[in-house]
N, C-alpha and C positions, 0 to 999 in steps of 0.2 A: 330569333324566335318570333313567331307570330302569334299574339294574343288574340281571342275573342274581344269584340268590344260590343256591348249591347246602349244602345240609346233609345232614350226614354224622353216624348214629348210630354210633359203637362201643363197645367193653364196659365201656371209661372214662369214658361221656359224649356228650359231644357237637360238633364239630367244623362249622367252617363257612368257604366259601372265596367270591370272586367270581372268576368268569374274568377278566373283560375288565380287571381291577385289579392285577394280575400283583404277587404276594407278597405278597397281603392273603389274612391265613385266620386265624381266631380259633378257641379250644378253651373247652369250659367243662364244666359239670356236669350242664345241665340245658339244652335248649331253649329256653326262655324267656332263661335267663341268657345262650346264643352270641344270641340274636335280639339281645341288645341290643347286644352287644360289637361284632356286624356291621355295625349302625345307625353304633357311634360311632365305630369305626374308619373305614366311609365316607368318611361328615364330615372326619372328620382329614385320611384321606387326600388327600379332594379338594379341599379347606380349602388344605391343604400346596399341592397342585399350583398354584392361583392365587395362591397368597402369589408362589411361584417363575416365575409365568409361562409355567407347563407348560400348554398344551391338556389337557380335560376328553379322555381314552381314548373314540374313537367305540364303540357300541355292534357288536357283533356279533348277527347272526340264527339262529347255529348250533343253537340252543335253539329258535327260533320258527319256523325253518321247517314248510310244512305236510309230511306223507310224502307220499310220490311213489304214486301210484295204480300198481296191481299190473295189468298189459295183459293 
């Protein structure tokens, strides 16, 4: 499955969150350095969920929708 990833520059770095994973967001220094932390948190996180027998979070479209054409 493919998650949303949203990243976030600010004046300390760099920050980075998934919607559809609810209380996953990583900080770091550099882009490169949240890309990875996002990657391994994932993992962990959804690693976790099947360890417990939790369902994989369906994806949401709220991101992919096309815009609505302007009448």
């Amino acid at each position: 499955m493919k998650y949303v990833v949203i990243y976030e520059k600010c004046a300390n770095g760099w920050g980075a969150y998934v919607p559809d994973l609810q209380g996953l967001g990583v900080a770091g220094t550099t882009l490169d350095e949240v890309k990875q932390l996002i990657r391994e948190a994932m993992d962990f996180h959804l690693e976790s969920m099947r360890e417990h027998g939790d369902p994989a979070p369906a994806l949401h479209d709220y991101f992919l929708k096309e815009p609505k054409a302007k009448s």
